[in-house]
N, C-alpha and C positions, 0 to 999 in steps of 0.2 A: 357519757351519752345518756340522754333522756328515755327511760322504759317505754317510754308512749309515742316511740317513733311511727311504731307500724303497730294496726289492734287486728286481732282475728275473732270473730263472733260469727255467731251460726243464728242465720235469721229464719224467721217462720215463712216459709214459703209457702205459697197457691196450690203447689201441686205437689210433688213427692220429694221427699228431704234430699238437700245437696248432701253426693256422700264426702266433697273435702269440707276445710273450714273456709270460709268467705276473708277474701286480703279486703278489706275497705279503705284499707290505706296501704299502698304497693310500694317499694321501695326496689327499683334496679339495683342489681349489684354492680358493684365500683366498676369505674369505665377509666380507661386513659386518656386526657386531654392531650389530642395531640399537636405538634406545633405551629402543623399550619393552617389549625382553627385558631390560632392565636397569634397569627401574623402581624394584621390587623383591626381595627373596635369592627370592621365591617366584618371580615372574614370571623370575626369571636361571634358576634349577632345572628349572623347567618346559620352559626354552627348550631345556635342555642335556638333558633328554632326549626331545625331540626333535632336536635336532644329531647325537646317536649314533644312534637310529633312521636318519635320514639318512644318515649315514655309513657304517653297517653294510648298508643297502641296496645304494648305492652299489658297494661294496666287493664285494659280490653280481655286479651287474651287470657290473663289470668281467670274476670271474674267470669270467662264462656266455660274453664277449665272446674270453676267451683258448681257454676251453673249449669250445668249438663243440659238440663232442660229447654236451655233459650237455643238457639240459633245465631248465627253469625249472620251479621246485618251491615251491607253496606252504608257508609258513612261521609261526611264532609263537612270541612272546617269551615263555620262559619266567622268566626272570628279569632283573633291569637292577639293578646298585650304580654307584652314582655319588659321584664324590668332587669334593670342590670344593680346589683344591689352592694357594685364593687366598691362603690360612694358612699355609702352609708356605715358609720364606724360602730354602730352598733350592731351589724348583724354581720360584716366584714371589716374589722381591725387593719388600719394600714398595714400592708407588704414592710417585708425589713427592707432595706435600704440595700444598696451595691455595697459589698466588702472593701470593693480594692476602688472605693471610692469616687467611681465614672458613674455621669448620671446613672440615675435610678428609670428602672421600663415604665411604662405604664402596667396597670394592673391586671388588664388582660395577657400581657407578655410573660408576667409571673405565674400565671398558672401552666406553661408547658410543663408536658410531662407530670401534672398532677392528677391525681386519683379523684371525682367527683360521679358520686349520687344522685339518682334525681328520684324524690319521693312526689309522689300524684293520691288524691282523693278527689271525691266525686262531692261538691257544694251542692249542686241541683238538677234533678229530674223535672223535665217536661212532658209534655204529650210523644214529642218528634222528637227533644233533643235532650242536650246532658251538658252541666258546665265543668269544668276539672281545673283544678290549679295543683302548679308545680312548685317544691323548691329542688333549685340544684344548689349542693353542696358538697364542700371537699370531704375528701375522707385521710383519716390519718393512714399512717402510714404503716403502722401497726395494727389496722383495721381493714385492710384490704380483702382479708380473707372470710371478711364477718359476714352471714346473711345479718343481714337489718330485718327480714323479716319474722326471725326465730327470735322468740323473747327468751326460748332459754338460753339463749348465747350470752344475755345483759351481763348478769355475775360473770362469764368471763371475762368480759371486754369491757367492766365497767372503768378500769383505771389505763391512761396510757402508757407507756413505755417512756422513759425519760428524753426530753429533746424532742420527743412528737411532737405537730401543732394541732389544737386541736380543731373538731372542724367549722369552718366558718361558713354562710350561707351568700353565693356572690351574685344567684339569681335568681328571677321567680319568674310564673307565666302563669296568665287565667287564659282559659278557650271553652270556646261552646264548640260543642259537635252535634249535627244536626244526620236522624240517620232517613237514608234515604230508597226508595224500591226505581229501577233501572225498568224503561219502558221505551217502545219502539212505535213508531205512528204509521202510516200507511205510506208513508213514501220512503219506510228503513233509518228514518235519522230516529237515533236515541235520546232521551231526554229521562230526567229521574223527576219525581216526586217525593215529596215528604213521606216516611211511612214511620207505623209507631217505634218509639221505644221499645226496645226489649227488658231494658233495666225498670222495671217501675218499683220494686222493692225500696223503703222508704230506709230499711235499714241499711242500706249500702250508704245512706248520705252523714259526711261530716261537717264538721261547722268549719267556716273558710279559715285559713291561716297566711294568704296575703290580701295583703291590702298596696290597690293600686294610689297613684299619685292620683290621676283621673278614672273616678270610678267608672263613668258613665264613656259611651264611645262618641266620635263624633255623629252628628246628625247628616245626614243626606241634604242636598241643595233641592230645596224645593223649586215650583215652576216660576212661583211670585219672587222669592231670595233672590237677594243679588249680591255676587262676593264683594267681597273690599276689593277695594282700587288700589291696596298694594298687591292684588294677587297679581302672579305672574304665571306664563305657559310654557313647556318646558316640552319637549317631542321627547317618547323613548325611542328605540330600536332594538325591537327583543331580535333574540338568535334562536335558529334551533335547538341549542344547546338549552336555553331554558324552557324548553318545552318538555311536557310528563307522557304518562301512555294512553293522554286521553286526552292528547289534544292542547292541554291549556296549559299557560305558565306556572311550572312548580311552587308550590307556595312559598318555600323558602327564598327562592330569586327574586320577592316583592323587598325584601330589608336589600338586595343588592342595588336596584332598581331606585329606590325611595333613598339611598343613602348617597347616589349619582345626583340627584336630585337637590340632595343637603347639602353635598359639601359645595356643586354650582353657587346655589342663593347665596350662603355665609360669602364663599371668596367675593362674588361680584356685589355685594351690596344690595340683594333683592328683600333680604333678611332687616334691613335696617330697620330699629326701633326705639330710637332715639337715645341710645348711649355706647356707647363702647370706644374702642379707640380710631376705628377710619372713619372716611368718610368720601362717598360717593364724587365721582369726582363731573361725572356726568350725571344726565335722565336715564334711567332704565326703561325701557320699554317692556310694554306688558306681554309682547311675546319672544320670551328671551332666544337666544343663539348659542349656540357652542361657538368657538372660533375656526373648529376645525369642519364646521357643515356650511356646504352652499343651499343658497335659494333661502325660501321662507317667505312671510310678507315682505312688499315691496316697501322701502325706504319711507314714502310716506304715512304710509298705513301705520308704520313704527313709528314716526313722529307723533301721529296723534294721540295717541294711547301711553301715558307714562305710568307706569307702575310706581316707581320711586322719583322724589327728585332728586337734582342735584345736590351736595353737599350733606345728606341724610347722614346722619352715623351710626353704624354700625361695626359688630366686631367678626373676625373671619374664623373663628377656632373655637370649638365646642365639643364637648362629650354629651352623648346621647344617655338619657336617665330612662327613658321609658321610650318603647316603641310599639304602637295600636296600629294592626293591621287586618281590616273588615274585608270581607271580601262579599261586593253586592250581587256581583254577577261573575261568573267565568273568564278571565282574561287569554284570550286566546295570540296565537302567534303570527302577527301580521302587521303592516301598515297602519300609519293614520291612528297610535296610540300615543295619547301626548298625559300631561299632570299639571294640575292647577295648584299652584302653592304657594301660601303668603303665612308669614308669621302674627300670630295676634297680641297685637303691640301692648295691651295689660298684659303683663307677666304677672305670672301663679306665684302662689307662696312660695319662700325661698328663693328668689328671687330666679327662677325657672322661665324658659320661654315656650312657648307653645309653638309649635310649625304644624301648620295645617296640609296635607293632600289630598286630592281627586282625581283618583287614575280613570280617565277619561277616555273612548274610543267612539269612532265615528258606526252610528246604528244605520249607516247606508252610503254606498255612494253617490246617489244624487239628492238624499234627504240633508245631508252634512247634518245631520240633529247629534249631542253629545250625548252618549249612553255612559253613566256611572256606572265603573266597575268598582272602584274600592274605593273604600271611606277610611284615609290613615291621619295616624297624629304621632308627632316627636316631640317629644320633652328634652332640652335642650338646656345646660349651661353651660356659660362663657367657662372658657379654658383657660387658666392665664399662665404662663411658661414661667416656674419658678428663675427669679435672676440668677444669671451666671459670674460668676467673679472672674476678674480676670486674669490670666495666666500670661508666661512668657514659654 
C-alpha cells in the first residue's frame, strides 16, 4: 500500500485553530459489496452512484467535524461522471477465470461479497461550489480492519498475507456540488439559491487523480442548434418510487432511467453508425415506441420524420465506460417527461461511441415548449461475446 493514500495537515485558518487535524483526503472504511448491487452493469452503476454520494457526504462531515467553526450548509449535486475503470488492465487487471471451467461472469459479477474503499479529495473551491473526485477500490482481505486514514498503521499493513489480491481500482467519479440557502416567496412555495462556500481554505485542495475520458460535459441545445436527424424521442414514466423527500427524482434513478433508454436505441437500431454486425431492417422513426405502450403520434406524423434509415448497421450489445449525468433543472415526478438521444457517429479514441441525452419535460401545458432538465452522455463499446466451442 501507498503511504500517500490519505494526508493529515493543519491549515492556517481565519479564525481560531481547528482543535483535530484536517482529512484533505478521506478515505471510508471497507464496505461490503453486496450482490444485488452486482446483479446487473445497471443495478452495479446505480449502486456506485450512490457509493459517491455517500462518500462525498462523508467527506463533508468529516471536514465540519475538523472545522468546528463553519456551519453545515445545505447542498446539491450539480453534476456526477462516473467511470467504470473494470476495463482498463492497468488500474484493474482481469478477474481469474471460472475454476470448474463454465463461462466466466462479467466483472461486475465478480466483485460480490468484495470489500471496497472509496477515497474522496476536494480538486476545487468556488464562490458557491466545490468539485470532489472519487476512487473506489477493493480492499484485501487482510486489510479489512485497517483505517486508511491512520498513517501509523502503514508499517503494519505494509506487506500482505499470502494469496491476498492486492487492491485494484475498478471506479472513479468527479462531482461538483453546489451549496445552496432554502427560501420561501409569498405564496409558501420554496425555492433555494446559491449561497457561499463554507470551505474557501485553499489548503483543503489537492491535485486531481482521475482523469475522465471526456473532460468537458455536454453543452445545453441552444435556441438557434438543431439536433442531428439521427436523434430520436423516447417517453419516460417515472413512479413514485423514484421520487426523494423533496419532491424530485432521486438522483441515482437518472443511470436507471438513461440505461432504459440505451439498451432501447442498441436493440432497435436507433444507435446505428455505420458498422457493427445488424442492420436496420426498417426506417426508424424519430419518435420511437416501446411495443408494449399505445397511442403516441399518429402513423403519419411517424412516416415523416425518419431518424435512421433502412438497412443502417449497427451493433445491439455494449458495455458502458463512462457515464455524465448534469442535472439542469429539478426532475420532478409527472407526465409528459420524454429523452432525446442519438449517438454521435465520429467515434472518440479507442474506438469508443458517444450517446448523447436530453431529459426533456414539457414547461406547460398549453405552451408544449421543451424545458431541459439534464444534460447526459454514455461512453459506450461494442461488446463482442467471446466464441463458444462446441459441446455434445
Amino acid at each position: 500500500m501507498s503511504s500517500k493514500t490519505s494526508s493529515l495537515i493543519k491549515p492556517e485558518l481565519p479564525r481560531r485553530p481547528s482543535p483535530r487535524p484536517l482529512h484533505v483526503e478521506y478515505s471510508q472504511p471497507p464496505v461490503l459489496l453486496r450482490p444485488m448491487e452486482c446483479t446487473t452493469e445497471q443495478r452495479f452503476l446505480e449502486a456506485l452512484f450512490l457509493v459517491a454520494d455517500d462518500a462525498r457526504d462523508n467527506h463533508i462531515r468529516q471536514l465540519l467535524k475538523s472545522l468546528t467553526h463553519l456551519e453545515s450548509t445545505s447542498n446539491v449535486v450539480r453534476f456526477m461522471n462516473l467511470k467504470s475503470d473494470l476495463y482498463d488492465p492497468k488500474l484493474c487487471p482481469p478477474f481469474s477465470k471460472q475454476a470448474n471451467g463454465e463461462r466466466s461472469q462479467p466483472p461486475w459479477k465478480q466483485l460480490r461479497g468484495q470489500h471496497y474503499r472509496v477515497v474522496t479529495r476536494i480538486t476545487a473551491i468556488g464562490r458557491t461550489s466545490m468539485k470532489l473526485q472519487h476512487r473506489v477500490l477493493t480492499v484485501p482481505k487482510s486489510q479489512v480492519n485497517r483505517d486508511f486514514n491512520n498513517r501509523d498503521e502503514d508499517t503494519k499493513y505494509r506487506e500482505l498475507t499470502p494469496g491476498d489480491e492486492p487492491e485494484r481500482q475498478f471506479a472513479s467519479a468527479e462531482g461538483v456540488l453546489v451549496f445552496i440557502l432554502w427560501q420561501q416567496d409569498e405564496q409558501g412555495h420554496r425555492f433555494f439559491k446559491p449561497h457561499p462556500c463554507p470551505f474557501q481554505d485553499k489548503a483543503l485542495l489537492s491535485l486531481p487523480f482521475v482523469q475522465m475520458l471526456c473532460e468537458q460535459g455536454p453543452e445545453p441545445k441552444t435556441v438557434d442548434s438543431q439536433r442531428p436527424e439521427n436523434a430520436f424521442r423516447f417517453e419516460l414514466y417515472l413512479r413514485k418510487s423514484d421520487e426523494d423527500e423533496l419532491g424530485h427524482v432521486t438522483n441515482s434513478r437518472y443511470v436507471a432511467l438513461l440505461y432504459e433508454v440505451l439498451v432501447y436505441g442498441l436493440n432497435k437500431g436507433y444507435y446505428a453508425n455505420g458498422y457493427g454486425p445488424c442492420r436496420t431492417l426498417s426506417p426508424l422513426p424519430t419518435y420511437a415506441k416501446q411495443d408494449s405502450q399505445a397511442g403516441g403520434p399518429s402513423d403519419a406524423h411517424l412516416a415523416s420524420q425518419i431518424a435512421v434509415p433502412a438497412n443502417s448497421k449497427f451493433y445491439n450489445t455494449a458495455n458502458i465506460q463512462e457515464l455524465y449525468v448534469g442535472y439542469e433543472n429539478e426532475l420532478k415526478v409527472k407526465p409528459g417527461v420524454f429523452v432525446w438521444s442519438w449517438v454521435e457517429r465520429e467515434r472518440i479514441q479507442g474506438q469508443l461511441d458517444v450517446i448523447r441525452f436530453e431529459i426533456c419535460s414539457h414547461s406547460g401545458a398549453s405552451s408544449g415548449k421543451e424545458k431541459p432538465v439534464s444534460m447526459c452522455r454514455a461512453i459506450i463499446r461494442e461488446y463482442q461475446r467471446p466464441s463458444q466451442k462446441a459441446s455434445l
